[in-house]
C-alpha positions as CSV (number, residue, x, y, z in Angstrom):
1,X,-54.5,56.8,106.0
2,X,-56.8,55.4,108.4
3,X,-60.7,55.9,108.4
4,X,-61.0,57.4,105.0
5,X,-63.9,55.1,102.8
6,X,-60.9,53.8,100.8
7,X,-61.4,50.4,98.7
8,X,-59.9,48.1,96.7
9,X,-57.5,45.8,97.5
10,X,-53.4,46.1,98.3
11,X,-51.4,45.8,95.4
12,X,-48.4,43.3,95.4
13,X,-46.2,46.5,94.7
14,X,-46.2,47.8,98.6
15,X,-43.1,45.4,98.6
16,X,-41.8,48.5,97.1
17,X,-41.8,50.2,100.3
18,X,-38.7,48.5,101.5
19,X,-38.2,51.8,104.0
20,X,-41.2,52.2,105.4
21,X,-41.9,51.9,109.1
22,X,-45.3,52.8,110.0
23,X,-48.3,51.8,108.0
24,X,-51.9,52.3,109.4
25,X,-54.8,51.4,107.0
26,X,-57.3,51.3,109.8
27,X,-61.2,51.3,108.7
28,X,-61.3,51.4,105.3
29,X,-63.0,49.5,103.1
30,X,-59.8,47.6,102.3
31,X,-60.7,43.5,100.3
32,X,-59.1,40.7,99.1
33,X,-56.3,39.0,100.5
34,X,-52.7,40.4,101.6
35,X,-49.9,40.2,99.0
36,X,-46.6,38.1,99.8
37,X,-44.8,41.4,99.1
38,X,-46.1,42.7,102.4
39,X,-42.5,40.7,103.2
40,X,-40.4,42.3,101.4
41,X,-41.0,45.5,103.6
42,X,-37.8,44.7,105.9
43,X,-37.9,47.9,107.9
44,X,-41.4,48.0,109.3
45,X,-42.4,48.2,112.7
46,X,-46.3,49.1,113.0
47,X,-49.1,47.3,110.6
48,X,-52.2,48.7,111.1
49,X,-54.8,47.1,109.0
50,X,-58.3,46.5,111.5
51,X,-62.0,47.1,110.7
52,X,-61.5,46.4,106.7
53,X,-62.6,43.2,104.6
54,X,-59.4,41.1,104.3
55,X,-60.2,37.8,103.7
56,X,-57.9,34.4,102.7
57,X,-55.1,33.6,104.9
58,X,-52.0,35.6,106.4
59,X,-49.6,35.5,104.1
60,X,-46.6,33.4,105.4
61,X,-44.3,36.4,104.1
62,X,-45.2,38.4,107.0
63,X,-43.6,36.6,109.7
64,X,-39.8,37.2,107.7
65,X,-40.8,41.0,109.1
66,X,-37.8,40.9,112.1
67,X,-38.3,44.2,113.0
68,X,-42.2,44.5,113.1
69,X,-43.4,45.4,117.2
70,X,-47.2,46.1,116.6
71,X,-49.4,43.9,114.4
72,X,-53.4,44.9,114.2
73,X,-55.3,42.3,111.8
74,X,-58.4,42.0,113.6
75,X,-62.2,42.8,112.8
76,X,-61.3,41.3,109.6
77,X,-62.4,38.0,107.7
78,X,-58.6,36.3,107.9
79,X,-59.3,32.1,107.7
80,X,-57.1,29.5,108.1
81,X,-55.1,28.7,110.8
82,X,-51.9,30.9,113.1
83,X,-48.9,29.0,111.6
84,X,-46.1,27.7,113.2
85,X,-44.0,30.5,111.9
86,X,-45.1,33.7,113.4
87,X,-42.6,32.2,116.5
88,X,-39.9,33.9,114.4
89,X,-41.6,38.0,115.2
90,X,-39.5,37.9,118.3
91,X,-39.4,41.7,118.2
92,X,-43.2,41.8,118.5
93,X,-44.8,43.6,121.7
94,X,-48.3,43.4,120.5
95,X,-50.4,40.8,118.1
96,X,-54.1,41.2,118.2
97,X,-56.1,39.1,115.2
98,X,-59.5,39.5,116.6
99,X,-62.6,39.5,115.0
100,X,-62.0,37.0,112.5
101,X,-62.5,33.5,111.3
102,X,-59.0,31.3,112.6
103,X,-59.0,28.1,113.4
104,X,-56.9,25.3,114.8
105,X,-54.6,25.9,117.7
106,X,-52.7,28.5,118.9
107,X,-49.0,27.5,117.9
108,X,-46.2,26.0,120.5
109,X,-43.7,28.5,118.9
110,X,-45.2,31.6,120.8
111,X,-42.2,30.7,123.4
112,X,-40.2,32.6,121.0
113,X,-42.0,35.9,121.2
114,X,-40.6,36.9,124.3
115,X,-41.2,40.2,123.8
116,X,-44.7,40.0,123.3
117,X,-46.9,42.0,125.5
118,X,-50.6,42.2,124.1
119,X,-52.0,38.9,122.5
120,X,-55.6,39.3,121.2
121,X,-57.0,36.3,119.2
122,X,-60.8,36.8,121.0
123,X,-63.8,36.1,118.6
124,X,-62.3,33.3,116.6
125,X,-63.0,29.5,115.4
126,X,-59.9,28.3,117.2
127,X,-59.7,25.3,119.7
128,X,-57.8,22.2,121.0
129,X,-56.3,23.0,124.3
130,X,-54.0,25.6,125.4
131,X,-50.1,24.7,124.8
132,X,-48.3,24.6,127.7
133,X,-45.6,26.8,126.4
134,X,-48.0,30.1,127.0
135,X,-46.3,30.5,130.0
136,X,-43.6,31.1,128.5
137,X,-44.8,34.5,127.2
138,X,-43.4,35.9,130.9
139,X,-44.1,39.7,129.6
140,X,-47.5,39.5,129.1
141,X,-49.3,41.7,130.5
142,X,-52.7,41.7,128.2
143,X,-53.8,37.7,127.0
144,X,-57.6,37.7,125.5
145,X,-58.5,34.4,124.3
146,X,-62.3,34.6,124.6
147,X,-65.1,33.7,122.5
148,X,-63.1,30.7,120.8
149,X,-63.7,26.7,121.3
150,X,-60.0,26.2,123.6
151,X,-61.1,23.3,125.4
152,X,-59.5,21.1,128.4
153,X,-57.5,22.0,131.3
154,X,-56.0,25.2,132.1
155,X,-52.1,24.2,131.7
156,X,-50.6,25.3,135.4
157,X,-47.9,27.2,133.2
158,X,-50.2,30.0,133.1
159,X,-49.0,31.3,136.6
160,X,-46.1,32.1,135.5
161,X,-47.1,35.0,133.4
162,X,-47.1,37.4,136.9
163,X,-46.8,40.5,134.6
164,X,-50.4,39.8,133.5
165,X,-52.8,43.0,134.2
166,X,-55.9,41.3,132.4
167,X,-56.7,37.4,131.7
168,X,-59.7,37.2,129.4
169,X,-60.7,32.9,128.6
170,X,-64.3,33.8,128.9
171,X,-66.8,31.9,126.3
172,X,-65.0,28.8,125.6
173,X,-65.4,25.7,126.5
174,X,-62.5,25.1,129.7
175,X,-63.2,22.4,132.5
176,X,-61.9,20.8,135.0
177,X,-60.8,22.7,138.4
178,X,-59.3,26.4,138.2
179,X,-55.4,26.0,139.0
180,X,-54.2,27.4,141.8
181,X,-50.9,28.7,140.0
182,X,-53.5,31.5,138.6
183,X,-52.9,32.7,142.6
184,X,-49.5,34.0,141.9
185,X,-51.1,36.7,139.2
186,X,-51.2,39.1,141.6
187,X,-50.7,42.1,139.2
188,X,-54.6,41.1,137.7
189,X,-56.6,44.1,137.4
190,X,-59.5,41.7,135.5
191,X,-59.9,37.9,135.7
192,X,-62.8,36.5,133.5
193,X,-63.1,33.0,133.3
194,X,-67.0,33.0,132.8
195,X,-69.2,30.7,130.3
196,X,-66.7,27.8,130.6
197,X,-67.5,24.2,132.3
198,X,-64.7,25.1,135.1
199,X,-65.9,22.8,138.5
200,X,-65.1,22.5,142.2
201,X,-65.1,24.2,145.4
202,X,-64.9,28.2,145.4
203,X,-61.5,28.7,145.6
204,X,-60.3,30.7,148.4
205,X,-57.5,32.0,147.3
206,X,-59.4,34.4,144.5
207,X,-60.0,36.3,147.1
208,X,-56.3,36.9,147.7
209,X,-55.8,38.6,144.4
210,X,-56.3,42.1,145.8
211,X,-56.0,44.5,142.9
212,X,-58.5,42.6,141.2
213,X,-61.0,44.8,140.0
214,X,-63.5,42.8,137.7
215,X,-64.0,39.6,138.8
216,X,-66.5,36.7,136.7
217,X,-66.7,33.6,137.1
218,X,-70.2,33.2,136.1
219,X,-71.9,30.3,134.1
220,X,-69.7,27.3,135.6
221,X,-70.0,24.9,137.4
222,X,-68.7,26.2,140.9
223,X,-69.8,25.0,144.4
224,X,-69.5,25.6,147.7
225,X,-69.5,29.4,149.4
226,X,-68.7,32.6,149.4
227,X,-65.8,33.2,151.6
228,X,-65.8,35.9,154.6
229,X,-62.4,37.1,153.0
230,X,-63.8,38.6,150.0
231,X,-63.7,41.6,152.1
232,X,-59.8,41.5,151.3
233,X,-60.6,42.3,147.5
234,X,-61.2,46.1,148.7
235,X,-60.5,47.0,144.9
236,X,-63.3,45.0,143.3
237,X,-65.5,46.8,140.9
238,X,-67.5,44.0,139.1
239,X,-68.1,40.8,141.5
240,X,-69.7,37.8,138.8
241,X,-70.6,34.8,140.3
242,X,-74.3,34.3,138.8
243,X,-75.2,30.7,137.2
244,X,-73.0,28.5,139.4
245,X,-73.8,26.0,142.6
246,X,-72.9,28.1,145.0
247,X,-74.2,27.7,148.4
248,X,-74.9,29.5,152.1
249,X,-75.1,33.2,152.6
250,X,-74.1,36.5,151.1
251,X,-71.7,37.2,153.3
252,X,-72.2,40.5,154.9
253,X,-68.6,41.4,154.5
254,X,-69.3,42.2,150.7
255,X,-70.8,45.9,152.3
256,X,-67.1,46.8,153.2
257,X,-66.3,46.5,149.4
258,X,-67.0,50.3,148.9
259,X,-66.2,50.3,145.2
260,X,-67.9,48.0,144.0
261,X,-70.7,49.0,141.4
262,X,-72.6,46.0,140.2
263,X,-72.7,42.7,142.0
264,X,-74.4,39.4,139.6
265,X,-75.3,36.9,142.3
266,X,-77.8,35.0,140.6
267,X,-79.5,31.5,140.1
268,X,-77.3,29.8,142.6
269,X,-78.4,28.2,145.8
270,X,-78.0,31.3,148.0
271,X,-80.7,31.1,151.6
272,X,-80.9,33.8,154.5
273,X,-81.8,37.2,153.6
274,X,-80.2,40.1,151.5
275,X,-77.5,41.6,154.1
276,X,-78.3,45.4,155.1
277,X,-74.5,45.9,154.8
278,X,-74.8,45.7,151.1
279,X,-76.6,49.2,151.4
280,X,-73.6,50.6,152.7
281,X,-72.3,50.3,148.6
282,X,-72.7,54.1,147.9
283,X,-71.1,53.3,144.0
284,X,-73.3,50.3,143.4
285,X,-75.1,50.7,140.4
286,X,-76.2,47.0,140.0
287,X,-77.5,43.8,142.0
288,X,-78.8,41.1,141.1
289,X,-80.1,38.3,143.1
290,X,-83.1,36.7,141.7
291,X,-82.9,32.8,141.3
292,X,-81.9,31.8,144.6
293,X,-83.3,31.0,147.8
294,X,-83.4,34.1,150.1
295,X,-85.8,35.1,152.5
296,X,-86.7,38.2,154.6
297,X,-86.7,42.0,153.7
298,X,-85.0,44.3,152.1
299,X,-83.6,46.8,153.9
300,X,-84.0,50.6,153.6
301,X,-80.4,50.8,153.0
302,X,-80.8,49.3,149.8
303,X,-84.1,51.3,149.1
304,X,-82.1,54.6,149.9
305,X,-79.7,53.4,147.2
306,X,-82.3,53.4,144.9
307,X,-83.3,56.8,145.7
308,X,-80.6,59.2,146.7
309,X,-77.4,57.1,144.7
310,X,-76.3,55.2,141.7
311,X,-78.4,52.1,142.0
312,X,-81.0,51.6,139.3
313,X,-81.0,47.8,138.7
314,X,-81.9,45.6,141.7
315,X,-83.7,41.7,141.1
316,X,-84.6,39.6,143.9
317,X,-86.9,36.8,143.5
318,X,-90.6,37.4,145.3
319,X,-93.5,35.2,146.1
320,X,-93.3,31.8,145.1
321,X,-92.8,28.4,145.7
322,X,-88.9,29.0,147.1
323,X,-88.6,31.9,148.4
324,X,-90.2,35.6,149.8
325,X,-88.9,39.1,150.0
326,X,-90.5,42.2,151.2
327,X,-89.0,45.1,149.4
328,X,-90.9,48.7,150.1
329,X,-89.2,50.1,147.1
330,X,-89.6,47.5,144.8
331,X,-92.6,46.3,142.2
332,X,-92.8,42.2,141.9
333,X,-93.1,41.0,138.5
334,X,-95.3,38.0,138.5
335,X,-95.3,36.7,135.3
336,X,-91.1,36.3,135.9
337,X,-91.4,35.9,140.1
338,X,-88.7,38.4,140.3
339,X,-89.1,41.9,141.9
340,X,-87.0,44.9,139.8
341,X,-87.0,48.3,141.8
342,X,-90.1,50.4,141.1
343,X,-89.2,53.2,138.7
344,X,-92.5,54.7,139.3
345,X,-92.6,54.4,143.0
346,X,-89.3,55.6,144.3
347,X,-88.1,55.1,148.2
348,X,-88.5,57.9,150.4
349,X,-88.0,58.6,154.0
């Protein structure tokens, strides 16, 4: 009965439904708070209740369901906190609360739900730090935990979930170094550790994750350079490493990485010029440099880019006090001292 404008709230009879297996409610315009007869439902496998208006708590009740796989809660207005009880859905493959207003921690009993394959709890109020027995979870394959307050360390337990496909732990407020353990998640299609307070040198071996295809890291507090061997990550789509410390040179190795389509470089401490290689990128669609310190001029590889591909957002900073670039295809913006690609103007031969 999904999307169909229906209100109200759920009665405390649907405990009458002890058979029932499959129950999708999705986008309605369902209120109130659950009923503790949602437990008394002993054979169901798939609750479905997203984009509605539940508000209150979970009901405790809903954890006795032994038999439930797939729980969808989010894009609601759910409060209070995950209790220690949900470790008892070990059956559960896929637990996404999104979208709502939870707080407190994320209980030590998910080392029960070994089953568990999709854990969604982004958009939140939840923090403390991350309990070491997440890596537990070894099946995991989806873990989105952004847009919450989780603060500390990352706990080095987290490289053990190698089954992982996408890490989200964007928007929080991690620090410290990023653990090398996260090296062994070789299976990562997306890594996102951006808007965090995570510090230290680049490390290396991100650029050994080679099926990584979005990669951020933005918005820290990372130093040092950009490795030659990011030409390894031949996969990479999305390359994020605006708002850092980072130092040296674009390395001209990033024009081998043929897939990538947008490339977020600035307000680091970047010098030299743009590299001509970068016009090579034949699916690049954005690049953004602006805020740094390069020099020099911009190729007509780039410029062709602008003209005969995909590219239509290009920033690079232009006269002022730190830096010049010459750019035949591109319009400087004074009152911002960044040059955007001239829409009116477009490069030709």
């Amino acid at each position: 009965l999904s999307d169909n404008a229906l209100a109200g709230t759920i009665s405390k009879d649907i405990g009458q439904l002890s058979g029932l297996e499959y129950f999708n409610f999705t986008a309605n315009n369902i209120a109130g708070s659950l009923p503790d007869s949602i437990g008394d439902m002993a054979l169901l496998k798939v609750f479905h209740m997203s984009f509605n208006q539940l508000d209150h708590t979970i009901p405790y009740s809903i954890y006795k369901l032994e038999k439930l796989r797939d729980l969808d809660l989010s894009r609601n207005s759910l409060a209070a906190t995950i209790p220690h009880e949900i470790g008892a859905m070990k059956e559960l493959t896929s637990l996404n609360l999104a979208y709502n207003s939870l707080e407190g921690s994320l209980p030590h009993e998910l080392n029960n739900m070994q089953s568990l394959v999709k854990l969604d709890v982004s958009y939140n109020k939840l923090q403390s730090s991350l309990p070491n027995e997440i890596g537990a979870v070894t099946y995991l394959r989806s873990l989105n935990l952004s847009h919450n307050q989780f603060a500390g360390d990352l706990p080095k337990s987290i490289g053990n979930l190698e089954h992982l496909d996408e890490l989200h732990l964007n928007d929080n407020d991690f620090k410290g170094i990023i653990p090398t353990e996260l090296s062994k998640l070789d299976a990562l299609d997306v890594l996102n550790l951006s808007n965090n307070h995570f510090s230290g040198i680049f490390p290396i071996w991100l650029t050994h994750l080679f099926g990584l295809k979005e990669l951020d890291i933005s918005n820290n507090a990372i130093k040092g350079e950009i490795p030659q061997s990011i030409a390894d990550m031949k996969n990479l789509r999305i390359l994020n490493f605006a708002r850092n410390d980072i130092i040296g040179i674009i390395p001209t190795e990033m024009g081998s990485l043929f897939k990538l389509e947008q490339i977020f470089l600035e307000t680091n401490e970047l010098i030299g010029g743009v590299p001509y290689q970068l016009g090579e990128l034949t699916s690049l669609r954005k690049l953004s440099l602006h805020n740094n310190f390069l020099t020099g001029h911009v190729s007509d590889h780039l410029c062709k880019l602008s003209n005969e591909m995909f590219l239509t957002q290009f920033t690079v900073d232009c006269a002022g006090e730190t830096a010049v670039i010459l750019c035949e295809c591109c319009q400087c913006h004074l009152h911002e001292n960044i040059i955007h690609l001239d829409e009116n103007n477009r490069y030709e031969d």
